[in-house]
N, C-alpha and C positions, 0 to 999 in steps of 0.2 A: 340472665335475662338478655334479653335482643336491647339495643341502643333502644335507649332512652327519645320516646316522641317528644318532648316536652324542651323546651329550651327557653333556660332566663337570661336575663341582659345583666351584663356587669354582678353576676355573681355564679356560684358556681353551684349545680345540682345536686341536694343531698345523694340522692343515687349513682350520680355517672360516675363510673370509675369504680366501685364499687364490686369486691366480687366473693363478697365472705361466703361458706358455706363451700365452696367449690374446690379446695382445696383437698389434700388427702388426710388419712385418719388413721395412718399405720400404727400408731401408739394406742389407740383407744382398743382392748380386748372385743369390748362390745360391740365394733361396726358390724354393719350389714358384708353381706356377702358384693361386690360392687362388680359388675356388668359393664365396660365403657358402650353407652351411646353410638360416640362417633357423630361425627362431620357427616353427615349425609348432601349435604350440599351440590353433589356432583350425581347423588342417585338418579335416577329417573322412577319415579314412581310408577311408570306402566311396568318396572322389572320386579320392584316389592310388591306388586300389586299379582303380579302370577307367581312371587316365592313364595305368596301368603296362602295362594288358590291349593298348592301344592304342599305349605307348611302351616297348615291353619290353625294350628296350636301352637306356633313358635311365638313368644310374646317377644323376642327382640326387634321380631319384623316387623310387626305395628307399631312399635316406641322409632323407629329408624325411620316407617314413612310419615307417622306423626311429627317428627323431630322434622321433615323435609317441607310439609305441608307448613308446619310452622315458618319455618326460614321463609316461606311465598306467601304469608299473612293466610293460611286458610285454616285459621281457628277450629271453624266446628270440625272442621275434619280430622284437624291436629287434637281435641277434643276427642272426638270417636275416638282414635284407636287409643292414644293413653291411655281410655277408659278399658278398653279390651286386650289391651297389653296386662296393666292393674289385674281385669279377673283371671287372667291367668299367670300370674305371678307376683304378687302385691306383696313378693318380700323385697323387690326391688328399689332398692329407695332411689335410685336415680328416675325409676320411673316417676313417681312420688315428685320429685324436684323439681323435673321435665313440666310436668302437669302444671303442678304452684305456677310456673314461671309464663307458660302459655292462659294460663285464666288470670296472671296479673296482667300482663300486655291487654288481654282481652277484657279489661275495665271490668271483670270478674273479682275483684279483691275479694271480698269476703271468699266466695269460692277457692279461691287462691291459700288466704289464711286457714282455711278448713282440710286443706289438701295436704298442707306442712304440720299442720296441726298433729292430724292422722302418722306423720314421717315421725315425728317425733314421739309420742304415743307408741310405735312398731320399736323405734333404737330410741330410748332415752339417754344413752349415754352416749351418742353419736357425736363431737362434737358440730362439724361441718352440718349437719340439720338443726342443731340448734341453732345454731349461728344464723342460718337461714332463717328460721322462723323467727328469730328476734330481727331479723332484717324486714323482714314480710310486717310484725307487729309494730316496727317504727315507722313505716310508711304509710301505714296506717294509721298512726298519732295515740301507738296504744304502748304508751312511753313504760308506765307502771309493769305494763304485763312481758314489757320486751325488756325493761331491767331484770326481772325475774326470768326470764330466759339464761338471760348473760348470765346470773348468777349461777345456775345449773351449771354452765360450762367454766366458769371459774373454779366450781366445785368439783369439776374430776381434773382441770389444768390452769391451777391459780397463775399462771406465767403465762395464758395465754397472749396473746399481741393482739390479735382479734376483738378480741372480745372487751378488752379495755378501748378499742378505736369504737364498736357498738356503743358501749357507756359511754362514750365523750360523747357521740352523735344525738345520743337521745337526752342528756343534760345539754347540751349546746338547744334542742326544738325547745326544751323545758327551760330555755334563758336562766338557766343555774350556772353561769358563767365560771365560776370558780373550780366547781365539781368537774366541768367539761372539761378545761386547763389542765386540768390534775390528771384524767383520763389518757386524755390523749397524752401528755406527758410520758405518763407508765407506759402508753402503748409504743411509743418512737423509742423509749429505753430498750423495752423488749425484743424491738425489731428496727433498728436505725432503718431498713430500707422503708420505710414505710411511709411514701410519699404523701398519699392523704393524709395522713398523721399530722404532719410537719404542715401541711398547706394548713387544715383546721387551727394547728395553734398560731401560726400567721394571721388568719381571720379573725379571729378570737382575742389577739392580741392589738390587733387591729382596731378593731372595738372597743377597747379602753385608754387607745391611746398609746399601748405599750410601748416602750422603744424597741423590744426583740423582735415585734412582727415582721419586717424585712429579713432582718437573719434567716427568719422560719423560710419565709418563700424560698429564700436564696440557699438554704440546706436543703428544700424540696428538689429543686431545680439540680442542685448537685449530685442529690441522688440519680436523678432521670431529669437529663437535658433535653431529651424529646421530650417528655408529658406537658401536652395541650394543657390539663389542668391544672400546672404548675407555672404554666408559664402565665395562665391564665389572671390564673389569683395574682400573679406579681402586676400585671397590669391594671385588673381593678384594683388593687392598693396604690401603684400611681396614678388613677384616673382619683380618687375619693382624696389622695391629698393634692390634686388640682395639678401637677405634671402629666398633661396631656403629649406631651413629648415622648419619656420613656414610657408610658402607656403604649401610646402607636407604636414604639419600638416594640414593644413585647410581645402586640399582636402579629406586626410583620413577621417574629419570629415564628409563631402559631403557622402564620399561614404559608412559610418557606418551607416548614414540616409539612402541613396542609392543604394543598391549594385547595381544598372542596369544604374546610372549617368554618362554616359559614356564622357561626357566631362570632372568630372575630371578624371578620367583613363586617359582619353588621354593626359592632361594639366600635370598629373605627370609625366607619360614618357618622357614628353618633359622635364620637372626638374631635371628628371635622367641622363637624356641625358647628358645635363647643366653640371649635378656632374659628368660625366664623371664615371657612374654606366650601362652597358649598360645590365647587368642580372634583376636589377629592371627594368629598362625603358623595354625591352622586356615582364617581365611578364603584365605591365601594359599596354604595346597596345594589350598583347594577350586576357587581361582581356574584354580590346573596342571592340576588334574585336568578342566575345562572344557575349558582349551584343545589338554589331551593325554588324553584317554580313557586310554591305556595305560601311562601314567606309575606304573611302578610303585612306586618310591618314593613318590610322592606320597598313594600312598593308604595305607602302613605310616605314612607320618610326620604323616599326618590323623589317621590312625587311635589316634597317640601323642599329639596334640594332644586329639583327643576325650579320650580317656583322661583327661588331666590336668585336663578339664575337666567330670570325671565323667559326660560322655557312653557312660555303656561299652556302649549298645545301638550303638550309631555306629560305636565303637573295635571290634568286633566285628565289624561287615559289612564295616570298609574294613580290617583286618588279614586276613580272609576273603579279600577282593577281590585283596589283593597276593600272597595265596597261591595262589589262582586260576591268575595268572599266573607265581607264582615259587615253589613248592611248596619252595623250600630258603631262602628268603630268610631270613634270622637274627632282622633287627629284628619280622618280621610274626611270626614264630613265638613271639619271646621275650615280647610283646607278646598275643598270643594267649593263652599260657598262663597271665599276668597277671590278667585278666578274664576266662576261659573260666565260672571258677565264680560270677561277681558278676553 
């Protein structure tokens, strides 16, 4: 799936990071026949667009400007050809994937899960489309029927790695805290590199207090000292036990990997806030707002930092700005009303 629109504060995205199904399936007898896609990224669609004129029954050529049109957010378009990629070849299960992935993005979920649904239905013993589909059914909060997936694929590769990190994910939504632990446990057994793995049972351990949870970060982080997401989790675990210090450390290191990370930008201003610093916290929503124009947060909790820094012509246009885009938002309003007459 294309990056994740959605982004939370001080925790980390069931999805991001996230890339089950995508891998390969050399052991499974039963896989599909597999087609690489490709990176279309650099095509020009006016040149698929006359291979197609000329090859009008090649169904790679319409998965290739679909796959391009998607990269440029043009859904129905990317829609169309999947679709006529499909009739002419719908033993493709990459086409199949392709599709799910662009009608998830495209706030099509059911659509999405009916597409995977169909994938899995064509290769039942695939496991990389199960794994999807029970990926697709936990986003969906359809926990029961995406255990029952995992199971299928446990049932042809009991040692999966996978498939035990799905089972933690969906006892961790089902707050079965103990089952989750266990899961992902098996799963970091099966696969040491397994970053997410190790970050979940940090979180999870986190959660009751554990004394291992640091360990975990800190085994995430050793696996991959670049992952944002590792570095991530280790900061909101110093942010929640009140070390606002290596918290900030962790994000700087986010953003010496990142300069465009715009979550931690905004997770540090909110730190600065905390320290009752509000010339850093200001530069770092101003840094978010750089790197995300539309960060609407970022420009209520500038607009709070101005404030405090009796900027109030400032705290006025960037409370304006958040209301622009969020005409109910609480903090830009209550905030507004603050300085409306100063």
């Amino acid at each position: 799936m294309k990056t994740n629109k959605f982004f939370t504060i001080l925790s980390i995205t069931l999805v991001l990071g996230m890339c089950l199904g995508c891998g390969s399936d050399a052991s499974n007898n039963n896989a599909a026949p597999e087609q690489q896609i490709g990176d279309t990224g650099n095509e020009d669609i006016n040149k698929l667009t006359s291979q197609i004129a000329a090859n009008p029954k090649e169904a790679s050529l319409y998965a290739q400007r679909g796959n391009l049109f998607y990269k440029n957010d043009g859904y129905d378009e990317a829609i169309q050809d999947l679709t006529v990629a499909l009739s002419l070849d719908s033993t493709n299960v990459n086409y199949h994937h392709l599709l799910a992935d662009i009608y998830l993005d495209y706030y099509k979920s059911r659509l999405a899960l009916k597409t995977m649904e169909r994938a899995a239905q064509l290769y039942p013993k695939r496991i990389p489309t199960l794994l999807k589909l029970s990926e697709f059914q936990l986003i969906l909060k359809m926990n029961e029927a995406s255990l029952k997936t995992i199971d299928k694929v446990l049932q042809i590769d009991p040692q999966n790695s996978e498939a035990f990190f799905m089972m933690g994910l969906n006892f961790k939504e089902m707050e079965d805290i103990n089952r989750a632990i266990n899961s992902f446990q098996k799963a970091v057994e099966l696969d040491p590199d397994l970053v997410d793995g190790w970050i979940n049972l940090g979180q999870l351990h986190a959660s009751i207090k554990g004394s291992l949870a640091e360990k975990f970060f800190d085994t995430a982080i050793e696996v991959d000292s670049t992952s944002a997401y590792a570095l991530q989790a280790k900061a909101d675990f110093y942010a929640d036990q009140g070390d606002l210090d290596k918290a900030l450390e962790y994000y700087k290191k986010i953003t010496s990997l990142d300069a465009q990370n715009e979550i931690a930008f905004f997770n540090s201003g909110l730190l600065y806030l905390d320290k009752n610093d509000p010339q850093k916290a200001y530069e770092a929503f101003d840094i978010t707002i750089k790197v995300s124009p539309l960060h609407i947060r970022a420009y209520a909790y500038r607009g709070l930092a101005a404030e405090k820094l009796g900027k109030i012509a400032e705290a006025k246009a960037d409370y304006k700005q958040a209301l622009t885009m969020a005409p109910d938002y609480q903090i830009a309003l209550d905030g507004l009303a603050r300085v409306k007459d100063l």
